[in-house]
N, CA, C and O atoms as a GROMACS GRO file, in nm:
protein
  392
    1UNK      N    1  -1.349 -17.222  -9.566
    1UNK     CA    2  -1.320 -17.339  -9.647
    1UNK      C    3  -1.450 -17.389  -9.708
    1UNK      O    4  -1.553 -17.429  -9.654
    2UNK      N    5  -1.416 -17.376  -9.843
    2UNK     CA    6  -1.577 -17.505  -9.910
    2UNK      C    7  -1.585 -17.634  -9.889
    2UNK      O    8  -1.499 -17.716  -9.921
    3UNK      N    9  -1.695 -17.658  -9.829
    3UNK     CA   10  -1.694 -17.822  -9.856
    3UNK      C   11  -1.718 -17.847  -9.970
    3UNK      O   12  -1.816 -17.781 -10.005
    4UNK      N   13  -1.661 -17.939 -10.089
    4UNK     CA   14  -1.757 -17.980 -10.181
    4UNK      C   15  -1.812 -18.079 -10.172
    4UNK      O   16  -1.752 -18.162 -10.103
    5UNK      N   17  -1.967 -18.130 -10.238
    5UNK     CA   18  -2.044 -18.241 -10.233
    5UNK      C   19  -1.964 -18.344 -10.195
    5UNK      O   20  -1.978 -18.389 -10.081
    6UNK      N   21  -1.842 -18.414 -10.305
    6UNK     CA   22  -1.796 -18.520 -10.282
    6UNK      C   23  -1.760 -18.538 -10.102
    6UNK      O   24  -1.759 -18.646 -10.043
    7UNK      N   25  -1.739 -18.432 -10.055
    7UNK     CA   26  -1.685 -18.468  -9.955
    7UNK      C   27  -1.803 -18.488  -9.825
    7UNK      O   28  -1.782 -18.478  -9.704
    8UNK      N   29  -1.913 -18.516  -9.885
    8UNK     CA   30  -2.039 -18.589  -9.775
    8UNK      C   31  -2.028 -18.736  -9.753
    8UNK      O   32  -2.114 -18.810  -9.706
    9UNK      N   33  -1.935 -18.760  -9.785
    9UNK     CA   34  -1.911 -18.914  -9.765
    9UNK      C   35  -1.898 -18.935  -9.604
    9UNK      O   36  -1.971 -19.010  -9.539
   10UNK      N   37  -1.830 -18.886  -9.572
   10UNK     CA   38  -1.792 -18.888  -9.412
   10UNK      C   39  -1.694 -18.771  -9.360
   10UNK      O   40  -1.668 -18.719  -9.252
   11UNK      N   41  -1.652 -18.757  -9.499
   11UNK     CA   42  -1.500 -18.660  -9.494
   11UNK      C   43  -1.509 -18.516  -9.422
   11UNK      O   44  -1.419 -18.455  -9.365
   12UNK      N   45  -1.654 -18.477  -9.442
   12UNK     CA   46  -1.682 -18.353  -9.414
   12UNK      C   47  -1.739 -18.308  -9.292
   12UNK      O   48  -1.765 -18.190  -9.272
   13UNK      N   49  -1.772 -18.459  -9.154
   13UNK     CA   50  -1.782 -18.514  -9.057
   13UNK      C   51  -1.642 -18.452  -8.985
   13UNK      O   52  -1.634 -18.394  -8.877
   14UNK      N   53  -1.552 -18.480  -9.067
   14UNK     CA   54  -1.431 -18.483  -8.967
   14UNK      C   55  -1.367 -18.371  -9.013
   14UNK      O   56  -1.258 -18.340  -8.964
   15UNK      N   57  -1.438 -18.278  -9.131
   15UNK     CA   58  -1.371 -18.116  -9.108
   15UNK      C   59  -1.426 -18.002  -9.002
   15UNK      O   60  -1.379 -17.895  -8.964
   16UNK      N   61  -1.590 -18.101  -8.960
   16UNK     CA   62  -1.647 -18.008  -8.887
   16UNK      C   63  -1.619 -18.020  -8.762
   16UNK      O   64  -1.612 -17.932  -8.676
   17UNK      N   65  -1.601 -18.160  -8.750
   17UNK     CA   66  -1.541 -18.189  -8.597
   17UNK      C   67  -1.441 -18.099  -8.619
   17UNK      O   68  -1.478 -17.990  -8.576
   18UNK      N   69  -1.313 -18.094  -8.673
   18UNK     CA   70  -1.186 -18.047  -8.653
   18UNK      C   71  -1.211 -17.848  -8.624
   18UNK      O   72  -1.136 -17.780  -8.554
   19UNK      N   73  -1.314 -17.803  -8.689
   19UNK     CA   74  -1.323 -17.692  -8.741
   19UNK      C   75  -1.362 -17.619  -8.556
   19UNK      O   76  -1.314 -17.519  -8.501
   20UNK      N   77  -1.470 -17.727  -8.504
   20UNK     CA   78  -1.579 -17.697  -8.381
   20UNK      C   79  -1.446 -17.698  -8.268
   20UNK      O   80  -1.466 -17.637  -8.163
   21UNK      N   81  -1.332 -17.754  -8.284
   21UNK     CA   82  -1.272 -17.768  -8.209
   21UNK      C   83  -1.122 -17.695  -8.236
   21UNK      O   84  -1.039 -17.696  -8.144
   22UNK      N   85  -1.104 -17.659  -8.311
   22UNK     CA   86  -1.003 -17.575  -8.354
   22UNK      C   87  -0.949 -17.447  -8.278
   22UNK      O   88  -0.980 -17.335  -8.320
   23UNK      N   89  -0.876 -17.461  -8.175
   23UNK     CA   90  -0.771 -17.387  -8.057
   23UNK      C   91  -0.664 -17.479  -8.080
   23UNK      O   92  -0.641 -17.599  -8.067
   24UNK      N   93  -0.575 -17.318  -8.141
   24UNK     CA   94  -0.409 -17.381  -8.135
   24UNK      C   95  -0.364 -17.443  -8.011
   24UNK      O   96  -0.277 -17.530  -8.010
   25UNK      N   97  -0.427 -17.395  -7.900
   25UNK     CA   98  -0.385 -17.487  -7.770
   25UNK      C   99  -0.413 -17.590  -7.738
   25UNK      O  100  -0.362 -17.646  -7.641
   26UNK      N  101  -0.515 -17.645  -7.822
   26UNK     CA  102  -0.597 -17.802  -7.816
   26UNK      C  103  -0.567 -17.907  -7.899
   26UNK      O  104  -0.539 -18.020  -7.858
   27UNK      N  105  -0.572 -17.860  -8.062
   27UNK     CA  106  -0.601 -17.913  -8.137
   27UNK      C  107  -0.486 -17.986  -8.180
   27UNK      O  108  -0.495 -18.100  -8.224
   28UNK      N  109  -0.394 -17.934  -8.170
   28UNK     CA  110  -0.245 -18.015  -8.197
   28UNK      C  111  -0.188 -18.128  -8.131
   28UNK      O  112  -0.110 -18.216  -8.168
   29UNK      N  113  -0.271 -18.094  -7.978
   29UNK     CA  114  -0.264 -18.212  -7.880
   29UNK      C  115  -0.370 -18.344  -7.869
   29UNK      O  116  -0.388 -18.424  -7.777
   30UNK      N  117  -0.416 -18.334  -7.972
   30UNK     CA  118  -0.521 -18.487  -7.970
   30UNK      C  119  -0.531 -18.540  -8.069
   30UNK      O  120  -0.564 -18.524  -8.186
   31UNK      N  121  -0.483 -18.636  -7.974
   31UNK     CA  122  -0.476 -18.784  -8.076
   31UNK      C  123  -0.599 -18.831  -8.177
   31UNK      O  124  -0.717 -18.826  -8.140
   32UNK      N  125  -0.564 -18.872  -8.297
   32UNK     CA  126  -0.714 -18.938  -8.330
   32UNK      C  127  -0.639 -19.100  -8.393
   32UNK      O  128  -0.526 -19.114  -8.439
   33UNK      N  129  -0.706 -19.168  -8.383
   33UNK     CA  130  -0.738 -19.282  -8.389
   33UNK      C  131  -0.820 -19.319  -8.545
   33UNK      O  132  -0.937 -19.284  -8.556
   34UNK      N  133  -0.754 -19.389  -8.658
   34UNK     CA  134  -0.744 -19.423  -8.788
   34UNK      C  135  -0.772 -19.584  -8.819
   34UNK      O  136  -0.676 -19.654  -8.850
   35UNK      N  137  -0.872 -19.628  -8.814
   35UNK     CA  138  -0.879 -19.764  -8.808
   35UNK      C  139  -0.932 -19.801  -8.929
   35UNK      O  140  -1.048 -19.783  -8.963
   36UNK      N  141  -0.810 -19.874  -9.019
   36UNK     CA  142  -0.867 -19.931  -9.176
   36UNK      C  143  -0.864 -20.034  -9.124
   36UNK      O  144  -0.857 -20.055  -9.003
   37UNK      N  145  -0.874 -20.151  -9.260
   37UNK     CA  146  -0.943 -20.285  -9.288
   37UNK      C  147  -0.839 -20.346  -9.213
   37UNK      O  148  -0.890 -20.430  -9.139
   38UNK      N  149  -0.643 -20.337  -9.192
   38UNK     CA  150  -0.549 -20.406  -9.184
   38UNK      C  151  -0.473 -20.323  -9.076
   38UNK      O  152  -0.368 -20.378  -9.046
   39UNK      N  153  -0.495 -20.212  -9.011
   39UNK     CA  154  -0.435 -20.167  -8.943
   39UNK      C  155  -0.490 -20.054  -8.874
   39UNK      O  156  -0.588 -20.000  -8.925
   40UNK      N  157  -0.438 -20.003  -8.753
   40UNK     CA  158  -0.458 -19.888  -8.680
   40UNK      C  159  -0.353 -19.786  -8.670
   40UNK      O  160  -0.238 -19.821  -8.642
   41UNK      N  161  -0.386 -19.654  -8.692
   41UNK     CA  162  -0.269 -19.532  -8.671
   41UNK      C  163  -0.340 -19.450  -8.599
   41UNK      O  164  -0.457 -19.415  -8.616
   42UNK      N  165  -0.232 -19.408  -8.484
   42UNK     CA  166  -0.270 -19.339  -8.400
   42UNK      C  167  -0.126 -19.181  -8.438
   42UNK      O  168  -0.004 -19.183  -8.452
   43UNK      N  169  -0.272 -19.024  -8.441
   43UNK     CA  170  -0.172 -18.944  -8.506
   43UNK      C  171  -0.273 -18.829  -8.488
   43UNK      O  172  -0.396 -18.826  -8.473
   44UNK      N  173  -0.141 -18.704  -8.499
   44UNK     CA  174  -0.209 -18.613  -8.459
   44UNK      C  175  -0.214 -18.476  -8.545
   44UNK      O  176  -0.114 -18.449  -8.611
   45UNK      N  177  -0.299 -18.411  -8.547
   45UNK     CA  178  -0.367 -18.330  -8.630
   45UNK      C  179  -0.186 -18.256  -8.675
   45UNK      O  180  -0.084 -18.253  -8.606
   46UNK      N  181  -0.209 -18.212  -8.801
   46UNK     CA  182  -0.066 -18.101  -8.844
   46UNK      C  183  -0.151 -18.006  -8.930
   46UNK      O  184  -0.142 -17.892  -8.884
   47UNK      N  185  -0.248 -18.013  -9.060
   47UNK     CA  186  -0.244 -17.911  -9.106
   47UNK      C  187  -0.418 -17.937  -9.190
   47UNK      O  188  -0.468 -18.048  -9.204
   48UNK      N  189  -0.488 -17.801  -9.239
   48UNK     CA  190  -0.597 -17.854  -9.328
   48UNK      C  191  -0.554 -17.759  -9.428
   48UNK      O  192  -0.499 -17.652  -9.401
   49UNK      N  193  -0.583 -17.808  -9.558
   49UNK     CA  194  -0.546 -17.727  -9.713
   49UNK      C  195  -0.651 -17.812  -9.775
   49UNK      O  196  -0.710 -17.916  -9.747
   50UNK      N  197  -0.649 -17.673  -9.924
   50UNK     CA  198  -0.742 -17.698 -10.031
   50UNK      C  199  -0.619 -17.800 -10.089
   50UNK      O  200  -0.514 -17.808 -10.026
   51UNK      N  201  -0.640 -17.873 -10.208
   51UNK     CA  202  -0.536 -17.894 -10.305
   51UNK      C  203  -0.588 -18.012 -10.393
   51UNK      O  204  -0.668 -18.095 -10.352
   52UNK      N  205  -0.533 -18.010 -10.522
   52UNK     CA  206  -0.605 -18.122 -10.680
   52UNK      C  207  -0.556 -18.216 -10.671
   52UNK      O  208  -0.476 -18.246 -10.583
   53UNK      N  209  -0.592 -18.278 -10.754
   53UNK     CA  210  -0.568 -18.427 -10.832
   53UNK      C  211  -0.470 -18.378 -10.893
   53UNK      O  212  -0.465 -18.470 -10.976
   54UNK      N  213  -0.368 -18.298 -10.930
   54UNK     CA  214  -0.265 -18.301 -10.982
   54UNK      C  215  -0.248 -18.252 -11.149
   54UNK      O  216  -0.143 -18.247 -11.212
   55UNK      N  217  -0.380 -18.218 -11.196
   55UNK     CA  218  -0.411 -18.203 -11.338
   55UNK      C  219  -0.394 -18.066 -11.328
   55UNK      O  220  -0.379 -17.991 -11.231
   56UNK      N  221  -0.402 -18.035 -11.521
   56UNK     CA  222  -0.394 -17.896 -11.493
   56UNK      C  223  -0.519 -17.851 -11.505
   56UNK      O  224  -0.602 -17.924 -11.559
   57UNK      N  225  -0.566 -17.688 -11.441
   57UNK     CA  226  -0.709 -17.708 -11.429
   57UNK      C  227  -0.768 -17.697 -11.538
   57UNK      O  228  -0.884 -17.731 -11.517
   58UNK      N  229  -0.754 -17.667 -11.652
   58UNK     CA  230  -0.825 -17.697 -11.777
   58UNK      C  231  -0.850 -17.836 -11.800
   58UNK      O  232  -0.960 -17.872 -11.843
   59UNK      N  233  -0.743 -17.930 -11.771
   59UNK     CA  234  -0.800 -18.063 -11.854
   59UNK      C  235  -0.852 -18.139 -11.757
   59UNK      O  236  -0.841 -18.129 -11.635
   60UNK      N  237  -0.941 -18.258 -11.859
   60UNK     CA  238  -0.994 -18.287 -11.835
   60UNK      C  239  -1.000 -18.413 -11.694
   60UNK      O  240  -0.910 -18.497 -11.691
   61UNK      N  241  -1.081 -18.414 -11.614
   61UNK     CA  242  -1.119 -18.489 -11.465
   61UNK      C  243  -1.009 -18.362 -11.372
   61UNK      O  244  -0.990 -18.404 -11.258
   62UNK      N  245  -0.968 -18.285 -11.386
   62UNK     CA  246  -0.969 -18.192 -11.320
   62UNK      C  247  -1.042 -18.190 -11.163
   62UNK      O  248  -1.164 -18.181 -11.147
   63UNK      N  249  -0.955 -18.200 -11.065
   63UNK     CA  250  -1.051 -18.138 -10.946
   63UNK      C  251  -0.972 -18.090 -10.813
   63UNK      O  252  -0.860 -18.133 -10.788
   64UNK      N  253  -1.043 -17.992 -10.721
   64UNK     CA  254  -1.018 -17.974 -10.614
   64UNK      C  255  -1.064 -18.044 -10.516
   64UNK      O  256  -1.168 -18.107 -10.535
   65UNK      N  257  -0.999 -18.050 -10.390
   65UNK     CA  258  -1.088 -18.098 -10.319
   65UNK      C  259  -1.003 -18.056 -10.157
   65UNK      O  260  -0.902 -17.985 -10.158
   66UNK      N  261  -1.053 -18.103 -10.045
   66UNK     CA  262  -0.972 -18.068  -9.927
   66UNK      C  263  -0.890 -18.168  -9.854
   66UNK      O  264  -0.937 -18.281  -9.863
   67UNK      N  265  -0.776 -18.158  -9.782
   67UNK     CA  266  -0.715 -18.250  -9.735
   67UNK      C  267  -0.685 -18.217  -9.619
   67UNK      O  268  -0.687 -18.095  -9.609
   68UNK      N  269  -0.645 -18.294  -9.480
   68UNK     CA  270  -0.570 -18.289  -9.368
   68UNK      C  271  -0.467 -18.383  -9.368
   68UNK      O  272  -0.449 -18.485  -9.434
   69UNK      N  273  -0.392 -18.316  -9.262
   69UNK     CA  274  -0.255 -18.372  -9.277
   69UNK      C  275  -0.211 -18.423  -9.147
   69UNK      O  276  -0.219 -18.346  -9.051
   70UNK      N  277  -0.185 -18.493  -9.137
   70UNK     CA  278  -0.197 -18.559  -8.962
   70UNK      C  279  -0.027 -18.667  -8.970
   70UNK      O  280   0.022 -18.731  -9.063
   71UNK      N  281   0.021 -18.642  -8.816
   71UNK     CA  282   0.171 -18.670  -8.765
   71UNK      C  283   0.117 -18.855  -8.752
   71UNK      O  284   0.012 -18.894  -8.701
   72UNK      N  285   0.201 -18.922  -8.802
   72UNK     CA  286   0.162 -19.074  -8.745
   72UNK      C  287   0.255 -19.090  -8.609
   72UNK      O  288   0.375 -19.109  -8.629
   73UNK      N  289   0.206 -19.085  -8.457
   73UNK     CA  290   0.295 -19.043  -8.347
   73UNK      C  291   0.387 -19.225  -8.398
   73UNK      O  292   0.474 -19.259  -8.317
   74UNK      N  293   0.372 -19.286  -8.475
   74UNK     CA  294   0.431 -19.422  -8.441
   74UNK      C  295   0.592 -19.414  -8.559
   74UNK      O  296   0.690 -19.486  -8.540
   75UNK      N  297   0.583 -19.323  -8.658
   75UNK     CA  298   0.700 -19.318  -8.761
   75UNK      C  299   0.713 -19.196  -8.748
   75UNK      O  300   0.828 -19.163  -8.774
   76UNK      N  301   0.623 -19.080  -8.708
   76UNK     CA  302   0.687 -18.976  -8.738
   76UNK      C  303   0.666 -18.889  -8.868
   76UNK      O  304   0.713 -18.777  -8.890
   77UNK      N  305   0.571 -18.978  -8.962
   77UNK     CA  306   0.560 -18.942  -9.092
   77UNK      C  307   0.463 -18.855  -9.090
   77UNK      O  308   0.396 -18.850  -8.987
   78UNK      N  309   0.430 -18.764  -9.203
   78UNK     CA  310   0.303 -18.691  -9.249
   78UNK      C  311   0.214 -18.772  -9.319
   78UNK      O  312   0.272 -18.838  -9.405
   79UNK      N  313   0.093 -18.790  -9.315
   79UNK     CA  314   0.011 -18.866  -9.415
   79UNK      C  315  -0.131 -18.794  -9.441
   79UNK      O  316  -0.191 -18.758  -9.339
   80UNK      N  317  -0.190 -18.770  -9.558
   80UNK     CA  318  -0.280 -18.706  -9.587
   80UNK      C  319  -0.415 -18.775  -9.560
   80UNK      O  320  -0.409 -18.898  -9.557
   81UNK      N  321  -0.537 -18.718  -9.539
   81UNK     CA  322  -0.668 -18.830  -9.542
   81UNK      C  323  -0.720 -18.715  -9.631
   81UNK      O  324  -0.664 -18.605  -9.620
   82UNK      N  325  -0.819 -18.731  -9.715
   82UNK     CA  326  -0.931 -18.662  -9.780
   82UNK      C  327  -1.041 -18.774  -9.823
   82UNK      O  328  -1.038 -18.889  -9.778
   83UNK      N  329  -1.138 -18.726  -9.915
   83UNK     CA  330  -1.277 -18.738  -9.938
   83UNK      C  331  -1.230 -18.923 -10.030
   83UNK      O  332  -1.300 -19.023 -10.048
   84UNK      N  333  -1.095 -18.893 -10.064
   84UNK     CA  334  -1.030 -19.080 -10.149
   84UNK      C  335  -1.010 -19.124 -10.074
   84UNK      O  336  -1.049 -19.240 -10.089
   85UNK      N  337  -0.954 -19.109  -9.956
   85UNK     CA  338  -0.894 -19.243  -9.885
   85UNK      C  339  -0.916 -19.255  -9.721
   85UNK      O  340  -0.834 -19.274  -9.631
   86UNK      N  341  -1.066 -19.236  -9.716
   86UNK     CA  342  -1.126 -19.258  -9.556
   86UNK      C  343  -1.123 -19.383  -9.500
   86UNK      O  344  -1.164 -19.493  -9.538
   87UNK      N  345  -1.049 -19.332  -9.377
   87UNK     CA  346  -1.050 -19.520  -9.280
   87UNK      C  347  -1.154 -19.574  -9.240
   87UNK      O  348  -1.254 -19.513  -9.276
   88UNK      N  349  -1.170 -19.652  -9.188
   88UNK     CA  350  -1.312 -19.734  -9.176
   88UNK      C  351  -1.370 -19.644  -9.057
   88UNK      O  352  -1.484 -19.599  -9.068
   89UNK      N  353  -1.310 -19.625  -8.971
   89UNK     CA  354  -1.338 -19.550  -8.842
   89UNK      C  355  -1.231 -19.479  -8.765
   89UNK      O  356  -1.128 -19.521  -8.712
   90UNK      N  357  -1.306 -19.305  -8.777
   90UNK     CA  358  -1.185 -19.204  -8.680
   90UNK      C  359  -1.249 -19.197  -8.556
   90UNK      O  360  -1.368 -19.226  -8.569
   91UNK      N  361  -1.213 -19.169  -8.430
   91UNK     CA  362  -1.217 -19.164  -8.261
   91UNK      C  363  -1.110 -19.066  -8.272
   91UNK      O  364  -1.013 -19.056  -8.347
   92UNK      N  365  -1.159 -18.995  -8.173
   92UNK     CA  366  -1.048 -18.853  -8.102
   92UNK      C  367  -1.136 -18.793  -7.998
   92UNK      O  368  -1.234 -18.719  -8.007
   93UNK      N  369  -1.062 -18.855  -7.875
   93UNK     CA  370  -1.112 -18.852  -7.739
   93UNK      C  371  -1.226 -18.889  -7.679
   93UNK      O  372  -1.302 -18.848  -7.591
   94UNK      N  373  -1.216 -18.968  -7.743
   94UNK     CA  374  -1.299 -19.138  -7.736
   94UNK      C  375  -1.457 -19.051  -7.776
   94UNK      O  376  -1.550 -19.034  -7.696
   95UNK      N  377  -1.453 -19.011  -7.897
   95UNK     CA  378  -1.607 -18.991  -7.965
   95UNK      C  379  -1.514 -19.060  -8.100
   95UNK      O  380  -1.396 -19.085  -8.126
   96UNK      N  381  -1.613 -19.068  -8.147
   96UNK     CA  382  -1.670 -19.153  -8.277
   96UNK      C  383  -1.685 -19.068  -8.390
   96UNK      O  384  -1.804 -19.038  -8.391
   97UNK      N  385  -1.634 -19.021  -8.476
   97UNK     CA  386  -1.611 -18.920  -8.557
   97UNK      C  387  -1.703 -18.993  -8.666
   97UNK      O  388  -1.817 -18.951  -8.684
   98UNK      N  389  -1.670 -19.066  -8.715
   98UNK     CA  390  -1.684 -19.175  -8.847
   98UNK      C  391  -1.668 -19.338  -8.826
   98UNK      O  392  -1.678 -19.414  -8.922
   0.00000   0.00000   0.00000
């Protein structure tokens, strides 16, 4: 997987964590901990993919970038995090990711 630049924000913190720790027998089973400005989600790892902004790749602001996909254990839902929309602070097994 490439990191790209944009994703030195923090984002790329928590692909390497995920990457260093990556056993199908582990990794599916730990919780991480999502703490924005208004709320906490507690949820667990489902998937990592490349994927865009939705443009086509010729035009223009065009980009790739990487995403994970994580279970919210509280709805049940899928929800994406990438390099746009980092929580204030991730924890998964009580380290400090970000």
């Amino acid at each position: 997987m490439i990191i790209y630049d944009k994703e030195n924000n923090g984002f790329s913190t928590l692909i390497h964590f995920i990457n260093e720790r990556y056993d199908a027998s582990v990794i599916f089973d730990l919780e991480f901990k999502f703490i924005y400005e208004n709320e906490t989600v507690i949820a667990k790892y489902d998937t990592m993919y490349e994927t865009d902004n939705g443009l086509e790749d010729d035009e223009d602001g065009y980009e790739e970038y990487n995403a994970i996909a994580f279970l919210n254990t509280s709805t049940n839902e899928l929800f994406e995090i990438n390099y746009l929309n980092l929580p204030k602070t991730i924890i998964c097994d009580d380290i400090k990711i970000l």
